[in-house]
Biopython code that builds the backbone (N, CA, C, O; Angstrom):
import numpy as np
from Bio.PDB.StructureBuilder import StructureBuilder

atoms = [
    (1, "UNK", "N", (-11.458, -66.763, -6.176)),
    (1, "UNK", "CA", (-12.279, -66.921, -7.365)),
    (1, "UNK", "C", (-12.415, -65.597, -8.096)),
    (1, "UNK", "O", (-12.331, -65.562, -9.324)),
    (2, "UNK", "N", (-12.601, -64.630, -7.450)),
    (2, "UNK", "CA", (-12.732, -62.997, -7.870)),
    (2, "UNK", "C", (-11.719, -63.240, -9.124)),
    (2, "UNK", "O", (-11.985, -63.487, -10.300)),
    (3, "UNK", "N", (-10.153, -63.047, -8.299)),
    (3, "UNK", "CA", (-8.942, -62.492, -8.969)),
    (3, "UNK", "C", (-9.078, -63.838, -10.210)),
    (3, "UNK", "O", (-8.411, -63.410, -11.152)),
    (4, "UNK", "N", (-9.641, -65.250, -10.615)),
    (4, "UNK", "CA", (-9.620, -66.045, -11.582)),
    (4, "UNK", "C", (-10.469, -65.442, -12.684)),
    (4, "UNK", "O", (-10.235, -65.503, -13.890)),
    (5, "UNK", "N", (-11.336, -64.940, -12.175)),
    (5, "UNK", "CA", (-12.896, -64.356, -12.874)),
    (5, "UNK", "C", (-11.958, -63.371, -13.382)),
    (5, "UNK", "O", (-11.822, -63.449, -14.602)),
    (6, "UNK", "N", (-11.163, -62.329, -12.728)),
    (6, "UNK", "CA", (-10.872, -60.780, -13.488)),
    (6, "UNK", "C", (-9.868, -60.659, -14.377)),
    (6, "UNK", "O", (-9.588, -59.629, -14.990)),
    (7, "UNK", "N", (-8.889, -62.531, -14.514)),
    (7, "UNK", "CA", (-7.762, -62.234, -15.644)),
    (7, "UNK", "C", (-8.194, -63.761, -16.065)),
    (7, "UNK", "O", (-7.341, -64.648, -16.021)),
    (8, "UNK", "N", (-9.360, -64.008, -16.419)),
    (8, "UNK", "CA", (-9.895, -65.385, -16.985)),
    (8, "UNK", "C", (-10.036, -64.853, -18.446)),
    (8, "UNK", "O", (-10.688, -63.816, -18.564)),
    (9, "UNK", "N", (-9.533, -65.401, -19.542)),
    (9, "UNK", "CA", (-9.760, -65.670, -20.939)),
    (9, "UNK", "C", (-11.416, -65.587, -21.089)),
    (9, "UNK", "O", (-12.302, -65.943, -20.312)),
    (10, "UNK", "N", (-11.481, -64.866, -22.625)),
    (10, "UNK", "CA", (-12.625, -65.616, -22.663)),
    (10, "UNK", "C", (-13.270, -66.865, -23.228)),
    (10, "UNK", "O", (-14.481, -66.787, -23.433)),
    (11, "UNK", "N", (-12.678, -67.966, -23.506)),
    (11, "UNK", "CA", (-12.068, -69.019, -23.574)),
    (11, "UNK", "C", (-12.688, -69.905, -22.437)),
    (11, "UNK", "O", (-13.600, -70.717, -22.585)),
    (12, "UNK", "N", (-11.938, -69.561, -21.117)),
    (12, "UNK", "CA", (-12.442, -69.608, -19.742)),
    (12, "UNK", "C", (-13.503, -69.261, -19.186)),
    (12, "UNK", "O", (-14.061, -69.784, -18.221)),
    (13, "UNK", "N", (-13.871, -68.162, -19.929)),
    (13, "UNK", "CA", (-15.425, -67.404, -19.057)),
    (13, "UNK", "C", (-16.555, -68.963, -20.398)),
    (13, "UNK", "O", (-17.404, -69.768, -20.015)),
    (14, "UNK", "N", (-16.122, -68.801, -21.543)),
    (14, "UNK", "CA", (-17.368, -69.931, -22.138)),
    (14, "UNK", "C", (-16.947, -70.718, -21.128)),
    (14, "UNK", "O", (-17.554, -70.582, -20.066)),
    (15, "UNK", "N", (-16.132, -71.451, -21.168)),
    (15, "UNK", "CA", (-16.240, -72.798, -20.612)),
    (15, "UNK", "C", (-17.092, -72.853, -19.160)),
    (15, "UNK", "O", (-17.821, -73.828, -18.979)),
    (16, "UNK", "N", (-17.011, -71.911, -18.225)),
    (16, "UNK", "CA", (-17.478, -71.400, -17.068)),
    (16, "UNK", "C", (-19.180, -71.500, -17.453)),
    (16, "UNK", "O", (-19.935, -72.064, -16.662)),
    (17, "UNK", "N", (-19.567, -71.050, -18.417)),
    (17, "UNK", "CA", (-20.759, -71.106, -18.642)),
    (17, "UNK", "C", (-21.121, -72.255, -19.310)),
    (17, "UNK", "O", (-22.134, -72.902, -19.044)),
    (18, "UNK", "N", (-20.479, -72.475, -20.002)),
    (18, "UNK", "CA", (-21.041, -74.105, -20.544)),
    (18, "UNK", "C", (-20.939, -74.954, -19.798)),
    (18, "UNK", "O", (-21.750, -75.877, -19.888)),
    (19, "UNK", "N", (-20.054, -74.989, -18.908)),
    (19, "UNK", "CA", (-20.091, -76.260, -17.343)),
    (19, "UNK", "C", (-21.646, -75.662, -16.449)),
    (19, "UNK", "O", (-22.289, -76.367, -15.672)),
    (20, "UNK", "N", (-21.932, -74.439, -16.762)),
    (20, "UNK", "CA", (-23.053, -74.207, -15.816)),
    (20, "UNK", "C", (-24.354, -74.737, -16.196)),
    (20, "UNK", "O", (-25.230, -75.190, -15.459)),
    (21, "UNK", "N", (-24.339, -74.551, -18.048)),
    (21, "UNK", "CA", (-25.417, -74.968, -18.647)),
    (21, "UNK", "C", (-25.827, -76.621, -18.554)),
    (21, "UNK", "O", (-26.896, -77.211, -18.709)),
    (22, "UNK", "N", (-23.992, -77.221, -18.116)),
    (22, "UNK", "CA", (-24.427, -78.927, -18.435)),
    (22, "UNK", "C", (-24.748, -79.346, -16.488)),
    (22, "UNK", "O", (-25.402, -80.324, -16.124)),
    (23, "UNK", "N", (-24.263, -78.589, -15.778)),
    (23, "UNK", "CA", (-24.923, -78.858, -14.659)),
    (23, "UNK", "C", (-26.480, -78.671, -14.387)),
    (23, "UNK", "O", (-27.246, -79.510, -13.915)),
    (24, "UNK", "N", (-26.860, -76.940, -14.934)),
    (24, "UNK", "CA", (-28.664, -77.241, -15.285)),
    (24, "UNK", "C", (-29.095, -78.421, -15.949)),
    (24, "UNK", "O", (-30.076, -79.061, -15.569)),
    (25, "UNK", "N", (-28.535, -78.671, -16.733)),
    (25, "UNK", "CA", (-28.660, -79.642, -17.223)),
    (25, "UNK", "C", (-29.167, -81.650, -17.009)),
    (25, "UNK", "O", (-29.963, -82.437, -17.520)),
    (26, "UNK", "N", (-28.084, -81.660, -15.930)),
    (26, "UNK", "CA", (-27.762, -82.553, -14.972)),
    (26, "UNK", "C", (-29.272, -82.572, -13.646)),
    (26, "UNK", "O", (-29.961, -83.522, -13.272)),
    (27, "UNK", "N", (-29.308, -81.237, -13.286)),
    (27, "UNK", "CA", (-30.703, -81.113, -12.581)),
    (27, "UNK", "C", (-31.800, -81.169, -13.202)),
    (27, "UNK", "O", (-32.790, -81.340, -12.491)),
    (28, "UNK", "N", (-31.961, -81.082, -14.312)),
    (28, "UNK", "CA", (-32.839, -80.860, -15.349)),
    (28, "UNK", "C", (-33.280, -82.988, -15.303)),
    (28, "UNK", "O", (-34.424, -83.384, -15.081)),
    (29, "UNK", "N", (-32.534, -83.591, -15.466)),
    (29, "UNK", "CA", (-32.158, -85.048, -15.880)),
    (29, "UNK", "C", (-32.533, -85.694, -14.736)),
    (29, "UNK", "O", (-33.228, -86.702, -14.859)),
    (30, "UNK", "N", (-32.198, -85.299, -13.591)),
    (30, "UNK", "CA", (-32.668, -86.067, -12.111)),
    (30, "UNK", "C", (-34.080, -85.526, -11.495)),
    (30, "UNK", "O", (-34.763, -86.168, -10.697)),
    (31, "UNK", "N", (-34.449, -84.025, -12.089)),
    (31, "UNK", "CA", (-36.232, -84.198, -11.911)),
    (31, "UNK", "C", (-36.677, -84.562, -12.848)),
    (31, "UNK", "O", (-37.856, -84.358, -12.561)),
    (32, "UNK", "N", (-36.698, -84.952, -13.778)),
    (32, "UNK", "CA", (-37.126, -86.013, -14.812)),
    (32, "UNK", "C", (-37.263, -87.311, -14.525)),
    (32, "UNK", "O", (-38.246, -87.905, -14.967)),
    (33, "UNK", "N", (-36.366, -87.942, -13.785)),
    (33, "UNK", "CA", (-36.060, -89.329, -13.183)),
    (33, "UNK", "C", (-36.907, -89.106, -12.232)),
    (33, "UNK", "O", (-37.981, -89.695, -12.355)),
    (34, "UNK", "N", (-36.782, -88.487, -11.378)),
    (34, "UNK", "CA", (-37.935, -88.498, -10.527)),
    (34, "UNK", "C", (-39.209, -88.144, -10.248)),
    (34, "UNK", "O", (-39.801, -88.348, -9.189)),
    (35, "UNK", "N", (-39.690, -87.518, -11.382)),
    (35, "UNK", "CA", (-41.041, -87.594, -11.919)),
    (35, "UNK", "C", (-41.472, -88.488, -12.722)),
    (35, "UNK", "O", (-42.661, -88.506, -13.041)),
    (36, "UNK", "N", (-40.219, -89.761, -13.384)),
    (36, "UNK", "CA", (-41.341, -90.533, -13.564)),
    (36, "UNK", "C", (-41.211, -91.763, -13.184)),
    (36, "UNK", "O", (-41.501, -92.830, -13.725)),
    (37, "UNK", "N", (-40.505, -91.354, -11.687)),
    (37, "UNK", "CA", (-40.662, -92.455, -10.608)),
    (37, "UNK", "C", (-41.789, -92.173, -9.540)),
    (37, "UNK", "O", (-41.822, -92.645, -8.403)),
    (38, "UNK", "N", (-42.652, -91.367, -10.080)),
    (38, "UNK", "CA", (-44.050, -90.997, -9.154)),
    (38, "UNK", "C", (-44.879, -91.532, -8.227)),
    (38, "UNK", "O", (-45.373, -92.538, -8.735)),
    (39, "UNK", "N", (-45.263, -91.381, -7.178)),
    (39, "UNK", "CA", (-46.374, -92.690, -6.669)),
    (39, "UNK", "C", (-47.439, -92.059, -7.384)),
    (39, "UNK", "O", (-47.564, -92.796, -8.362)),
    (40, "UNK", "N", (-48.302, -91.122, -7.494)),
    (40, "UNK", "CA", (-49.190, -91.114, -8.239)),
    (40, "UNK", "C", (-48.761, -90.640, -9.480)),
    (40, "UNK", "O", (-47.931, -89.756, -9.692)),
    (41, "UNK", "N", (-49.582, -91.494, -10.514)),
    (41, "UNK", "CA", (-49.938, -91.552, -11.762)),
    (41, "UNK", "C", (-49.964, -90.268, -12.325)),
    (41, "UNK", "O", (-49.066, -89.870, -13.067)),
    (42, "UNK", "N", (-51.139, -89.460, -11.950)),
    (42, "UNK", "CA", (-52.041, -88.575, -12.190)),
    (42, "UNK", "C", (-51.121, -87.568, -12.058)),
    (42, "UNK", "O", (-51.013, -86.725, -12.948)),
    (43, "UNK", "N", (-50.317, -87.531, -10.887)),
    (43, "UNK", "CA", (-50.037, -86.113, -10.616)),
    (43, "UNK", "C", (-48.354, -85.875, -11.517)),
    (43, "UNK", "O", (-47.174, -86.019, -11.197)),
    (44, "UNK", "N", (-48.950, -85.532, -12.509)),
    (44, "UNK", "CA", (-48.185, -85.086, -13.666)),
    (44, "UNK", "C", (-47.166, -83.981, -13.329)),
    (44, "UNK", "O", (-46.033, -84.414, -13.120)),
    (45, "UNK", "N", (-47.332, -82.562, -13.223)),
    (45, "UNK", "CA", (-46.707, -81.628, -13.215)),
    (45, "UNK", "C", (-46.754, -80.834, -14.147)),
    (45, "UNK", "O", (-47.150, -81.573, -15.048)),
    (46, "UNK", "N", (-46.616, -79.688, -14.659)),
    (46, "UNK", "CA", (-45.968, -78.933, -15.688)),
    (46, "UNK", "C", (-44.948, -78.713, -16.429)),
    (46, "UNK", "O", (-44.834, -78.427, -17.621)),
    (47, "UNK", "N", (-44.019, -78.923, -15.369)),
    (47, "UNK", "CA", (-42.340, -78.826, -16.099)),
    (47, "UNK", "C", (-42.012, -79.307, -17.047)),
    (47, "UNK", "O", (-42.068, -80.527, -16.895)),
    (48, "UNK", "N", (-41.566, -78.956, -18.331)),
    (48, "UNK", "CA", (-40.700, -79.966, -19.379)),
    (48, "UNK", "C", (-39.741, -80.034, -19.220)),
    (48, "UNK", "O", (-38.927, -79.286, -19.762)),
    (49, "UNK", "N", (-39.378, -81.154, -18.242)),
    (49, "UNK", "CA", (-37.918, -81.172, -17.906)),
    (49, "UNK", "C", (-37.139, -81.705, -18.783)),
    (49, "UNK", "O", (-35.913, -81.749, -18.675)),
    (50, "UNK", "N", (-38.046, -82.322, -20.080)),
    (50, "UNK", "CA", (-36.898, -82.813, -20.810)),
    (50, "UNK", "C", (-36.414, -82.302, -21.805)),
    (50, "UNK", "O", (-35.432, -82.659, -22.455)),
    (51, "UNK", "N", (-37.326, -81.160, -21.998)),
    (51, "UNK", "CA", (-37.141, -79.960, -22.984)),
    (51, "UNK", "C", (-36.086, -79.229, -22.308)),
    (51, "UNK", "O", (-35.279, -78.729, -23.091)),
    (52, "UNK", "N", (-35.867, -79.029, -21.111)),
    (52, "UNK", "CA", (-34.901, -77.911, -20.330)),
    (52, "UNK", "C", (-33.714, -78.777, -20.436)),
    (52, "UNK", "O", (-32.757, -78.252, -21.005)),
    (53, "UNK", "N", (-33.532, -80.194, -19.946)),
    (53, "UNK", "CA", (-32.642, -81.276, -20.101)),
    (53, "UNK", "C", (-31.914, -81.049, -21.854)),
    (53, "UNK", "O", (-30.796, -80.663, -22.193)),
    (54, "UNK", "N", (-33.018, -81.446, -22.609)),
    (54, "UNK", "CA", (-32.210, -81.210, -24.115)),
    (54, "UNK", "C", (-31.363, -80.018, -24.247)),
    (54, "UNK", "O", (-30.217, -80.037, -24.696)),
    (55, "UNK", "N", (-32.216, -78.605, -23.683)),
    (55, "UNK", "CA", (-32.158, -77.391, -24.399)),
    (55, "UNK", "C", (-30.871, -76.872, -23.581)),
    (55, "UNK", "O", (-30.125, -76.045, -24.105)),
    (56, "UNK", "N", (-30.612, -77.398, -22.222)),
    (56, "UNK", "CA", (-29.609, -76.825, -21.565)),
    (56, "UNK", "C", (-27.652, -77.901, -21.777)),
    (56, "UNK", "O", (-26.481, -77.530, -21.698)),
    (57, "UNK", "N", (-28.249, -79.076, -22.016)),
    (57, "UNK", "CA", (-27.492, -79.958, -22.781)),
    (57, "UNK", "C", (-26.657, -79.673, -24.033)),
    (57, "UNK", "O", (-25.498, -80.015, -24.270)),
    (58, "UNK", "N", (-27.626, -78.876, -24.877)),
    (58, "UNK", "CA", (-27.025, -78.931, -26.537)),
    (58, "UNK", "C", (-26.330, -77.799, -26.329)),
    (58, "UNK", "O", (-25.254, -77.789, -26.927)),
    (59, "UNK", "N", (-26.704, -76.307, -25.333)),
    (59, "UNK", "CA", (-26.375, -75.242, -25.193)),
    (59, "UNK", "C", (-24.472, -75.436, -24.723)),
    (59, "UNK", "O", (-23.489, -74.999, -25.321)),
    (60, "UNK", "N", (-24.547, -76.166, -23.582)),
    (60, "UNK", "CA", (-23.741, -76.367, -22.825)),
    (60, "UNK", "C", (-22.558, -77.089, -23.438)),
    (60, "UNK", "O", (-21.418, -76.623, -23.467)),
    (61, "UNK", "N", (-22.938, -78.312, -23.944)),
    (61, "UNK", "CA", (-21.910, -78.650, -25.079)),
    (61, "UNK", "C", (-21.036, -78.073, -25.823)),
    (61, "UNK", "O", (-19.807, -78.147, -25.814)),
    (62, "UNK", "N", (-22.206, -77.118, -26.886)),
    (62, "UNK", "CA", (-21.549, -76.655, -28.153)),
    (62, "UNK", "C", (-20.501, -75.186, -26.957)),
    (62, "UNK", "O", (-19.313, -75.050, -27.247)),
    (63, "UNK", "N", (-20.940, -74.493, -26.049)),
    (63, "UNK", "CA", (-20.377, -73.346, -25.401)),
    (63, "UNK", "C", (-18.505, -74.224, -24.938)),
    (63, "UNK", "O", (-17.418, -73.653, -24.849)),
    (64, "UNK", "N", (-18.812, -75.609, -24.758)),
    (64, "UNK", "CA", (-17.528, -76.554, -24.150)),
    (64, "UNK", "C", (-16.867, -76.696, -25.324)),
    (64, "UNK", "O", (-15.647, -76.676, -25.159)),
    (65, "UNK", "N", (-17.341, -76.883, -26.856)),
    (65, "UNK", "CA", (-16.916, -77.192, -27.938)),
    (65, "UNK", "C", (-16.052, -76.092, -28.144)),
    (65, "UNK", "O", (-14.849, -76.218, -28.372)),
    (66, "UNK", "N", (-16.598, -75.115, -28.073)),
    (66, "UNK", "CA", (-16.453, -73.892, -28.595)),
    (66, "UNK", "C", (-14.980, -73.375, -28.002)),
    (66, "UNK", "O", (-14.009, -72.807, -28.503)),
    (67, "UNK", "N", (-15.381, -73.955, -26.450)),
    (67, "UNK", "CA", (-14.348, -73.126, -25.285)),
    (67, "UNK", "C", (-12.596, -74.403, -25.154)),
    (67, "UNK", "O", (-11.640, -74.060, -24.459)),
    (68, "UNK", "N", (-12.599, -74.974, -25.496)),
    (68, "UNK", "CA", (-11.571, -75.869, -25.327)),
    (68, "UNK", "C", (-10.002, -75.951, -26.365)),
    (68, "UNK", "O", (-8.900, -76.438, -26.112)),
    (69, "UNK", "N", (-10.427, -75.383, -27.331)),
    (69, "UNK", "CA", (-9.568, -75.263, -28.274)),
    (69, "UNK", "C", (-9.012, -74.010, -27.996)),
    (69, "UNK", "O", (-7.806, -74.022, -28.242)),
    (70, "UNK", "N", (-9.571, -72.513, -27.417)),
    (70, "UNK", "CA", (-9.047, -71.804, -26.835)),
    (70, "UNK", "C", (-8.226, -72.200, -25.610)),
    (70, "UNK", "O", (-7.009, -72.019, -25.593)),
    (71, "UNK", "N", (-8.845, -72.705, -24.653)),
    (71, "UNK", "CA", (-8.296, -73.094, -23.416)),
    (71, "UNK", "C", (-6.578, -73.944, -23.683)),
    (71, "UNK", "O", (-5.603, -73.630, -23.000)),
    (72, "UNK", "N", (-6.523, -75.088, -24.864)),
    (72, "UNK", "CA", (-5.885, -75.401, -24.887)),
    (72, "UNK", "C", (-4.645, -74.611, -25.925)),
    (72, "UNK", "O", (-3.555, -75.111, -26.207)),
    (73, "UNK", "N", (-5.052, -73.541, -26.285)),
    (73, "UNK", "CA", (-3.776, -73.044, -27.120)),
    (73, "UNK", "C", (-3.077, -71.995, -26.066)),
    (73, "UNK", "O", (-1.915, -71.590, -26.037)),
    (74, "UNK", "N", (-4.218, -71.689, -25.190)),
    (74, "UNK", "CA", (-3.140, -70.808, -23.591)),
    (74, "UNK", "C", (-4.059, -69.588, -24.172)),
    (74, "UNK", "O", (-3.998, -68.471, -23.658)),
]
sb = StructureBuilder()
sb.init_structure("model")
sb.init_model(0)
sb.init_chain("A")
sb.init_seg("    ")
for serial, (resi, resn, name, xyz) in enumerate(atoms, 1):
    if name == "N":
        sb.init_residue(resn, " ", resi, " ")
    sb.init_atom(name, np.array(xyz, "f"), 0.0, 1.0, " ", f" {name:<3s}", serial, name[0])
structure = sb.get_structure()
């Protein structure tokens, strides 16, 4: 992984990060699901997971948008 990381495009390094942002992402989406599959009601939480869900989503995308048209010209 080193030697991929040290002659990776940067092309490759977005995409690397935008797959990271849509996996936060992805975790972001399943404690959401499971907070509001709660047994108690009440016990709310703090987290905006769906704010982190959106915010790591739109990030992650546009970084994949961005990174693919490089990737595919080499």
């Amino acid at each position: 992984m080193h030697e991929f990381l040290t002659f990776a495009s940067e092309a490759d390094m977005i995409a690397l990060w935008g797959a990271s942002f849509l996996l936060c992402a992805g975790f972001a989406l399943v404690m959401e699901r499971r907070r509001a599959r709660r047994a108690q009601i009440d016990g709310v939480g703090w987290m905006p997971w769906t704010g982190l869900f959106l915010i790591c989503a739109v990030i992650g995308g546009g970084l994949l948008a961005v990174a693919i048209p490089g990737i595919i010209r080499g």
